[in-house]
C-alpha positions as a Markdown table, in Angstrom:
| # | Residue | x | y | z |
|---|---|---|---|---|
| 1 | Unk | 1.9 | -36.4 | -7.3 |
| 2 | Unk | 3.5 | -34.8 | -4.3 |
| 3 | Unk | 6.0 | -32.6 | -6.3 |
| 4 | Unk | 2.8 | -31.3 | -8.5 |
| 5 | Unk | 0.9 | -30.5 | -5.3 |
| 6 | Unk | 3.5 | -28.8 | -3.8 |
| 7 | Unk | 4.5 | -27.1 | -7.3 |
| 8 | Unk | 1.4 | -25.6 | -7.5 |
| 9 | Unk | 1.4 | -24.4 | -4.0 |
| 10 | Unk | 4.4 | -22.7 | -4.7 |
| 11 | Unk | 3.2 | -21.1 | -8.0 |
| 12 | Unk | 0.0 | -20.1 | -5.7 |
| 13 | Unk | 1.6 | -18.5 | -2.8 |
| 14 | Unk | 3.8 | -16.1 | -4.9 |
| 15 | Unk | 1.2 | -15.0 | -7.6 |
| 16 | Unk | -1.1 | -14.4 | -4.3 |
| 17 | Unk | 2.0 | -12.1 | -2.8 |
| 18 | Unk | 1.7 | -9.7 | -5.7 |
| 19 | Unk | 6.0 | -9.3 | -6.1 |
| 20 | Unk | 4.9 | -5.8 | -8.0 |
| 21 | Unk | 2.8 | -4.8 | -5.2 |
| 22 | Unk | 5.7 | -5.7 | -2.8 |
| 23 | Unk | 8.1 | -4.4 | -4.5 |
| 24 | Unk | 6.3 | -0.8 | -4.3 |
| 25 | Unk | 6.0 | -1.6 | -0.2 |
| 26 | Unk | 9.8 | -1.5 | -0.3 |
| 27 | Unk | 10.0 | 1.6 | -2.2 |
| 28 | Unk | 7.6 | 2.9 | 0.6 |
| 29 | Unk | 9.4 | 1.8 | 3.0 |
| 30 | Unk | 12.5 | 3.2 | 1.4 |
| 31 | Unk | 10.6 | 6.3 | 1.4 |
| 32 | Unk | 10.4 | 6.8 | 5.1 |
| 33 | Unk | 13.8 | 5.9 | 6.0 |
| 34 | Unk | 14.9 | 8.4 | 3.5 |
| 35 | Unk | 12.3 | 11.2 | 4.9 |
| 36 | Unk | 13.7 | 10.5 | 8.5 |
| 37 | Unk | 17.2 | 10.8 | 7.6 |
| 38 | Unk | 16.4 | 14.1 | 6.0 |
| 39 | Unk | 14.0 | 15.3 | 8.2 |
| 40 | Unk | 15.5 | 14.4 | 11.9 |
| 41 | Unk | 18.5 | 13.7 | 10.8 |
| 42 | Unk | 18.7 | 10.7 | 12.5 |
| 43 | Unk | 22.0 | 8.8 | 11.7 |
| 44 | Unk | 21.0 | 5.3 | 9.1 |
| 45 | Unk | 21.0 | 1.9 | 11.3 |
| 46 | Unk | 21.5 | -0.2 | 8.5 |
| 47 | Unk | 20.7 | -3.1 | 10.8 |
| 48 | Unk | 17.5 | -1.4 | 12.2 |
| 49 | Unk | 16.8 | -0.7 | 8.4 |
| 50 | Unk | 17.7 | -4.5 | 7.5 |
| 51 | Unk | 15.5 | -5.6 | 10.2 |
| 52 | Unk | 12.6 | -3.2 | 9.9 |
| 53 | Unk | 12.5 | -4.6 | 5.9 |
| 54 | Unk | 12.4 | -8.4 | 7.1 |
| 55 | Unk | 10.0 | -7.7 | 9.7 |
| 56 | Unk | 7.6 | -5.9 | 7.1 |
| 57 | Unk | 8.1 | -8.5 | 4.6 |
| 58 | Unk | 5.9 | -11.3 | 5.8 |
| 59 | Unk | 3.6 | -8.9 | 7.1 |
| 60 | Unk | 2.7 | -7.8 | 3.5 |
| 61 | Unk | 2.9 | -11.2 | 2.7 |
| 62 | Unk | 0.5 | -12.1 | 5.2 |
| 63 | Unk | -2.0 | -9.4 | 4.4 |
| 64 | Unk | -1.5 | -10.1 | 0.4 |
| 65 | Unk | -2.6 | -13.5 | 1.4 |
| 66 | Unk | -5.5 | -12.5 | 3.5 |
| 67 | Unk | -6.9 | -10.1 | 0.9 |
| 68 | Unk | -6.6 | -12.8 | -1.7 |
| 69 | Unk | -8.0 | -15.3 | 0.7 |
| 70 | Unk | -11.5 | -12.8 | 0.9 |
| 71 | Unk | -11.4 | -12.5 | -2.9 |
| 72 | Unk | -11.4 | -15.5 | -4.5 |
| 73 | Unk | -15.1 | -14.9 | -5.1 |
| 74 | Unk | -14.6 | -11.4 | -6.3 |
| 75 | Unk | -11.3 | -12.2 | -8.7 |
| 76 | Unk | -13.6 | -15.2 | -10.4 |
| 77 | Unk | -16.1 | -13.0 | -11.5 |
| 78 | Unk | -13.9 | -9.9 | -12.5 |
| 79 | Unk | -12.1 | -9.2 | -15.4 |
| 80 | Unk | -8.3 | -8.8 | -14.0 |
| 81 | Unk | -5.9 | -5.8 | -15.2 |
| 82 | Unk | -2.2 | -5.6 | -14.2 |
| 83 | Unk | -3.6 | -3.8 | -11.4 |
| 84 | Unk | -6.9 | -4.8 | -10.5 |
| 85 | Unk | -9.1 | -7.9 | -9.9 |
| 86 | Unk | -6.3 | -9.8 | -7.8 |
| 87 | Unk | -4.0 | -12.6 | -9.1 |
| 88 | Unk | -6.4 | -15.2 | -9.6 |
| 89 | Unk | -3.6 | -17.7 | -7.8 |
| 90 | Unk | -6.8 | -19.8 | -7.0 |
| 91 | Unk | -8.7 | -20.3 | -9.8 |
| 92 | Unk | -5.1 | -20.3 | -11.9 |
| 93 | Unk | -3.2 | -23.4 | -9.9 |
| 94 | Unk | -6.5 | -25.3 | -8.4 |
| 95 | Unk | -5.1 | -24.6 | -5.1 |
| 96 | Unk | -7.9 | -24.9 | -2.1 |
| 97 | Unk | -8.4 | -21.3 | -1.0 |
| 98 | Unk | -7.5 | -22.7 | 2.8 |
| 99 | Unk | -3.7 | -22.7 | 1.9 |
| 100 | Unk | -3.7 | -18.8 | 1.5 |
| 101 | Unk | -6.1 | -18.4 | 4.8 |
| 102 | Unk | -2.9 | -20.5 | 6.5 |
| 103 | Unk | -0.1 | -18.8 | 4.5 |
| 104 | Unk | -1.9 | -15.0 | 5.9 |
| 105 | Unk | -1.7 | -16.7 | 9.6 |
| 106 | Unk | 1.8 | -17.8 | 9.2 |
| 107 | Unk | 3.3 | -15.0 | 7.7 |
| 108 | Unk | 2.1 | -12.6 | 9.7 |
| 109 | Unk | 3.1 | -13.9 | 12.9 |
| 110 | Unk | 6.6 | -14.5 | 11.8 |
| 111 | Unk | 6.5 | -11.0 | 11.2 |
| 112 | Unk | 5.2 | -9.8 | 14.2 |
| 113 | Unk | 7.2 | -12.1 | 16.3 |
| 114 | Unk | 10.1 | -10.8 | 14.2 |
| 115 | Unk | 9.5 | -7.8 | 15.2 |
| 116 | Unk | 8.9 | -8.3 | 19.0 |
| 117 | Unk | 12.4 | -9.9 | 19.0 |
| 118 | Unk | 13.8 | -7.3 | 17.2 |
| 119 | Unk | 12.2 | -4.6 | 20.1 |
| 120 | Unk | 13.2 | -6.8 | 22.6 |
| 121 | Unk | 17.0 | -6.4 | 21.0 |
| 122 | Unk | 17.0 | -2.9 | 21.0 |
| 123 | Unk | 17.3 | -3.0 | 17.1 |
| 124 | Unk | 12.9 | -1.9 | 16.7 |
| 125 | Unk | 11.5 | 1.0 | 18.5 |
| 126 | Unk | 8.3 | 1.2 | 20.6 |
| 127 | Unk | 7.3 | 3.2 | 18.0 |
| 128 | Unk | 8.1 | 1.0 | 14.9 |
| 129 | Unk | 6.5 | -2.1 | 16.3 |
| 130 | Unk | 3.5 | -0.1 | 16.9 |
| 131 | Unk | 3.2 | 0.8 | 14.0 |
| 132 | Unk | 3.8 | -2.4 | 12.5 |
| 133 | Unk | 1.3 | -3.9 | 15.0 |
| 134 | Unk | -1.2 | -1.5 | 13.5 |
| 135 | Unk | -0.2 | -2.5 | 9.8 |
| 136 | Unk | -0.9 | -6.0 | 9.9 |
| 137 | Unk | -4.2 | -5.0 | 12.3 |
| 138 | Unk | -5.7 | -3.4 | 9.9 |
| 139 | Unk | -4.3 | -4.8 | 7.0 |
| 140 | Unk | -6.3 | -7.8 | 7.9 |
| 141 | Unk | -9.4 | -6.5 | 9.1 |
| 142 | Unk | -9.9 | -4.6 | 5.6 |
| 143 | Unk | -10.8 | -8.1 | 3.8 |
| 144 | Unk | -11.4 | -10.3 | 7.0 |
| 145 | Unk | -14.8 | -10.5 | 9.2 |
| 146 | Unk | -15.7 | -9.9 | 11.6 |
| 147 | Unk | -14.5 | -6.2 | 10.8 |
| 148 | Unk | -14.0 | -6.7 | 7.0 |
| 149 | Unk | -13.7 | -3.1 | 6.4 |
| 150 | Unk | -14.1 | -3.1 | 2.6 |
| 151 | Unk | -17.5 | -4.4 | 3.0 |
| 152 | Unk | -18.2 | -1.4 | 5.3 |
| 153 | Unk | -17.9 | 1.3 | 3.4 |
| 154 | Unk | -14.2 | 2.4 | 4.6 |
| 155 | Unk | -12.4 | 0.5 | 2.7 |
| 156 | Unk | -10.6 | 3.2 | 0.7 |
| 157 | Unk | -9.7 | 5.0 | 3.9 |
| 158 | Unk | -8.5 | 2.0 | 5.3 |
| 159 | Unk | -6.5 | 1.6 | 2.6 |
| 160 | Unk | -5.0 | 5.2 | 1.6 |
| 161 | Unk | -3.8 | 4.7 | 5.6 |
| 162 | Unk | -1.9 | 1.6 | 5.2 |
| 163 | Unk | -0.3 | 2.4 | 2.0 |
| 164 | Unk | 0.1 | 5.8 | 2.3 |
| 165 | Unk | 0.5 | 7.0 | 5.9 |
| 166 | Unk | 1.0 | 3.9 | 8.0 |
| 167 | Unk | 3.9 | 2.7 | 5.6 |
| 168 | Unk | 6.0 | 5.7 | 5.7 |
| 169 | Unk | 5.9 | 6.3 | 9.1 |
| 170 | Unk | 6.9 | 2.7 | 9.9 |
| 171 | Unk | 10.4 | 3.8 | 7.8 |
| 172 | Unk | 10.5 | 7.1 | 9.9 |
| 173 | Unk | 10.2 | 4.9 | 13.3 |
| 174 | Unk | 12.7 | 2.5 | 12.2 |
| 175 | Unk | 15.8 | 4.8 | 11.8 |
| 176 | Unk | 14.5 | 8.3 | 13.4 |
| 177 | Unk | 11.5 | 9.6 | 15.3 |
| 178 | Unk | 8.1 | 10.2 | 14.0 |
| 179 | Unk | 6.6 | 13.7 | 14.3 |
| 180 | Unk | 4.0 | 16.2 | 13.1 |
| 181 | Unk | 6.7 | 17.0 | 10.7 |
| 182 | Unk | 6.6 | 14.1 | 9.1 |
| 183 | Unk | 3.5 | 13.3 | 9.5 |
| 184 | Unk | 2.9 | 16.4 | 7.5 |
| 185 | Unk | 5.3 | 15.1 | 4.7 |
| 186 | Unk | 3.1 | 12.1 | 3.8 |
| 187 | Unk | 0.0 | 13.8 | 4.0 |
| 188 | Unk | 0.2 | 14.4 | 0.1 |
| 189 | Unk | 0.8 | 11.2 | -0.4 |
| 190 | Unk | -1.8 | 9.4 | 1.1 |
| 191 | Unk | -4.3 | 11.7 | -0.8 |
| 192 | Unk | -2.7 | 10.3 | -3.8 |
| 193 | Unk | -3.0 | 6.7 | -2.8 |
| 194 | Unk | -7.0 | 7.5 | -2.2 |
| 195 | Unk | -7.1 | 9.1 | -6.3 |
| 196 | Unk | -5.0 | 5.2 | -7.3 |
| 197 | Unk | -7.7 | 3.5 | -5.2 |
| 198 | Unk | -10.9 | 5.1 | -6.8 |
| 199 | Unk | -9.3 | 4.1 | -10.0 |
| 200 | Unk | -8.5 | 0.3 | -9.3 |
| 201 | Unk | -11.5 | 0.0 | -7.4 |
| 202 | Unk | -13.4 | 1.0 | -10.7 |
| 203 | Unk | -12.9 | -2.5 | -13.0 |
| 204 | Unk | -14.0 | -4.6 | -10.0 |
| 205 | Unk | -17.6 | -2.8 | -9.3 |
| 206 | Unk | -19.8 | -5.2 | -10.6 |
| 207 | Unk | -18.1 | -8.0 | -9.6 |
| 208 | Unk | -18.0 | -6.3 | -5.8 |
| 209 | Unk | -21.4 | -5.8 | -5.6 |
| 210 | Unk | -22.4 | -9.0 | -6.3 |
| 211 | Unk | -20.5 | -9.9 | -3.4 |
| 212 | Unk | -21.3 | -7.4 | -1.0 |
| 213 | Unk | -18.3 | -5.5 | -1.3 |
| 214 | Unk | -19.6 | -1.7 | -0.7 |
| 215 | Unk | -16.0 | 0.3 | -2.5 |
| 216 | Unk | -17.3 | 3.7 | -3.6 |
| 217 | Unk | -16.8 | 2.9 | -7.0 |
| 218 | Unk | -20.0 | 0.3 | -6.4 |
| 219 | Unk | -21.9 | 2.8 | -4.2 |
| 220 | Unk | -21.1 | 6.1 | -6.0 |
| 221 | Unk | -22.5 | 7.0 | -9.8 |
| 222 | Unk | -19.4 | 7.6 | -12.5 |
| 223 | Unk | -19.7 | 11.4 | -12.4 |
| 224 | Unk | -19.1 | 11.1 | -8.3 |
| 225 | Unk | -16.3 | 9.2 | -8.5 |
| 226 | Unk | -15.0 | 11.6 | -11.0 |
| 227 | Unk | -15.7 | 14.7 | -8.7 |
| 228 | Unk | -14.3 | 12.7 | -6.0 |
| 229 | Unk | -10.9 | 11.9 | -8.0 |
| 230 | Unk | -10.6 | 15.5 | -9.1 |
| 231 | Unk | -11.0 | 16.7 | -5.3 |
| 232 | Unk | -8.8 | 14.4 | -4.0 |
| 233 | Unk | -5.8 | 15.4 | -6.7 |
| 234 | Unk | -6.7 | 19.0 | -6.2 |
| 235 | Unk | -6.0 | 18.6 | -2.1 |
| 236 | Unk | -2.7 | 16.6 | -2.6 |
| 237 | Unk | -1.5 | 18.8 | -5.2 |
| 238 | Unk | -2.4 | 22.3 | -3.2 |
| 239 | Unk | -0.7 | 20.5 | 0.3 |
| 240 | Unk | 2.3 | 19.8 | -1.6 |
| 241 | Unk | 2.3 | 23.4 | -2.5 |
| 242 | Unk | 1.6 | 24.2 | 1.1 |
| 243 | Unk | 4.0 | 22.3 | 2.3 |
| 244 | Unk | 7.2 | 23.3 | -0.1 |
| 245 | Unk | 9.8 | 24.6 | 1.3 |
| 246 | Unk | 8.9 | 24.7 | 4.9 |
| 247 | Unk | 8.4 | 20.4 | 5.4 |
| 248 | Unk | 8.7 | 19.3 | 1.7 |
| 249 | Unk | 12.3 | 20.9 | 0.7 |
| 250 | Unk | 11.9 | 22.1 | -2.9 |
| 251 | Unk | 14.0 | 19.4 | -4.6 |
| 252 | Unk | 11.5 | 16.6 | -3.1 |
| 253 | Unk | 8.5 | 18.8 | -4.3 |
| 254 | Unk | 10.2 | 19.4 | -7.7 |
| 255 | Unk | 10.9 | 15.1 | -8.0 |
| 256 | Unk | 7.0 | 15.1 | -7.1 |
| 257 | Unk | 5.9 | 16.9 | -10.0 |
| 258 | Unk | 6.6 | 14.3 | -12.0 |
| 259 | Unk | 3.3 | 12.8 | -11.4 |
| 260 | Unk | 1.2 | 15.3 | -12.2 |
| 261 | Unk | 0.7 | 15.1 | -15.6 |
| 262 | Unk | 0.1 | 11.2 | -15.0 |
| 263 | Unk | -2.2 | 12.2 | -11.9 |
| 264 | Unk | -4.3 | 14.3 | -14.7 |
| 265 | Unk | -4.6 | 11.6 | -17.2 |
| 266 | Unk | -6.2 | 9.1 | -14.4 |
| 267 | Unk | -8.6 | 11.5 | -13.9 |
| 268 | Unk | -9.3 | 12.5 | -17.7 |
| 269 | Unk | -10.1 | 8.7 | -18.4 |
| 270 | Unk | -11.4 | 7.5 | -15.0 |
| 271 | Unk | -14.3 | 5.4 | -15.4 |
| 272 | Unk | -13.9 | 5.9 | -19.0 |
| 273 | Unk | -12.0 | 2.9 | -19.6 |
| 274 | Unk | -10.5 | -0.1 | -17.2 |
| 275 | Unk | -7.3 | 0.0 | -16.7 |
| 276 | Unk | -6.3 | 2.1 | -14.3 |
| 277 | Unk | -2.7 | 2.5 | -15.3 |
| 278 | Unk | -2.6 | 6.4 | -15.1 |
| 279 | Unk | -3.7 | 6.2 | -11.5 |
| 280 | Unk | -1.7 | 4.1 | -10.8 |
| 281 | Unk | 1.6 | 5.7 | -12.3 |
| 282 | Unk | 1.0 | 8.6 | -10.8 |
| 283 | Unk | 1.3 | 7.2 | -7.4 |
| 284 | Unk | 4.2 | 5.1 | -8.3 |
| 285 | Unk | 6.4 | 7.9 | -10.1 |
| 286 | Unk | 5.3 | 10.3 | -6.9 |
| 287 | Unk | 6.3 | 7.3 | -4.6 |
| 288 | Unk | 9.9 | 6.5 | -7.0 |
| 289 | Unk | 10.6 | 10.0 | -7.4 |
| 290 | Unk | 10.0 | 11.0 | -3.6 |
| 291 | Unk | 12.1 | 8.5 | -2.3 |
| 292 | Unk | 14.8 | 9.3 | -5.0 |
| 293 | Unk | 14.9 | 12.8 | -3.3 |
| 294 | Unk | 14.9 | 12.3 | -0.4 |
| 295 | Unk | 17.9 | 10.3 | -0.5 |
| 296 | Unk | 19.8 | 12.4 | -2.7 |
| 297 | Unk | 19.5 | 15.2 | 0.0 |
| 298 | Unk | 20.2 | 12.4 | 3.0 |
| 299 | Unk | 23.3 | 11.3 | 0.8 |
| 300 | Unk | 24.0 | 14.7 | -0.4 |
């Protein structure tokens, strides 16, 4: 009976830590070490970089766990996608929803404390565990109360920030310096993340409004959301044009083209169907192919 119980704990705790999603928080991650290397030319720690990665990893892992924690309402009365409605770890193993509240407490403060230690070594900067410090802040107050950001109406800011600013920079501050230059470099980015979020928000509306989540996919009619997508890949494709050659070096703006023609489809079928697949290839192939670049010019 034990074994079961604990079997199913186990099969719980990693459907609720998303590997896909993780996986694509090491490619982001990846991402900013790369952009530092290339940027400041700040030599590669690989121990920093080791110990920046296993500092971030139960961070993740604890706001995955506080997100699916706050959802297990949502994902029961969703229809799930590969990349929306949550993982249903709940509902799927029987699992009391309290194990993922204490798996979100514990992970994150192995992380942070990980990362305190590692600062107190010399291995983390100031700047890196601030940033991390900030991560798993706001990574938890976006499902959590009292803040519970994605009830508020900033959820998709809160979000884009994390995943596609936040993330980065933590890369950057763990191997270099951050500075408007990079800054600058993600910007593009993080406007993509917002056109992946208005897609994958999209499937979940009805079941978020009935539980008082206010995304603007509940809140906004179809044809806003679809103005809103449109604007938001028109600003990250015309700062990536802005930025080319002077902070984006050509070959990284080149790799990023790559997702244009998926960035168009997400918006051509945007509320038009459910999956949000285009969406969300287009901020995967910009985050892959980025982070290919950037490390064939650091390795170059």
């Amino acid at each position: 009976m034990r074994t079961a119980i604990l079997g199913r704990q186990l099969r719980a705790l990693w459907l609720a830590a998303r590997p896909s999603q993780v996986a694509l928080i090491a490619l982001v991650y990846a991402h900013g070490v790369g952009m530092a290397r290339a940027l400041t030319t700040s030599a590669v720690s690989w121990p920093a970089v080791a110990v920046g990665g296993a500092a971030l990893l139960p961070v993740a892992l604890g706001v995955h766990y506080a997100n699916e924690y706050a959802d297990v309402e949502t994902d029961r009365l969703t229809e799930r996608t590969p990349f929306s409605g949550g993982s249903g770890a709940v509902e799927r193993t029987g699992v009391r929803r309290e194990l993922l509240a204490r798996a979100a407490g514990v992970a994150t403060l192995v992380g942070i404390g990980g990362a305190v230690a590692s600062w107190w070594s010399g291995l983390l900067s100031v700047a890196a565990l601030a940033l991390l410090g900030s991560t798993a802040v706001a990574g938890l107050a976006y499902s959590l109360p009292p803040a519970a950001l994605i009830r508020r109406g900033v959820g998709e800011l809160t979000n884009a920030a994390l995943g596609g600013t936040l993330l980065p920079l933590y890369g950057v501050a763990v191997v270099g310096r951050v500075s408007a230059t990079t800054v600058l470099a993600v910007v593009p980015f993080t406007v993509l993340v917002g056109c992946n979020l208005l897609s994958t928000h999209w499937p979940d509306r009805e079941a978020d409004a009935a539980v008082g989540k206010r995304t603007l996919a509940v809140r906004w009619s179809a044809p806003r959301l679809r103005r809103a997508y449109w604007l938001l890949a028109g600003v990250a494709v015309l700062l990536t044009i802005g930025l080319a050659g002077r902070v984006l070096p050509v070959p990284v703006v080149a790799a990023q083209a790559l997702a244009l023609p998926s960035l168009v489809w997400g918006g051509v079928v945007l509320t038009r169907q459910r999956s949000p697949f285009p969406a969300v290839s287009a901020m995967v192939l910009h985050a892959g192919a980025s982070t290919a670049a950037w490390w064939w010019l650091t390795l170059g």
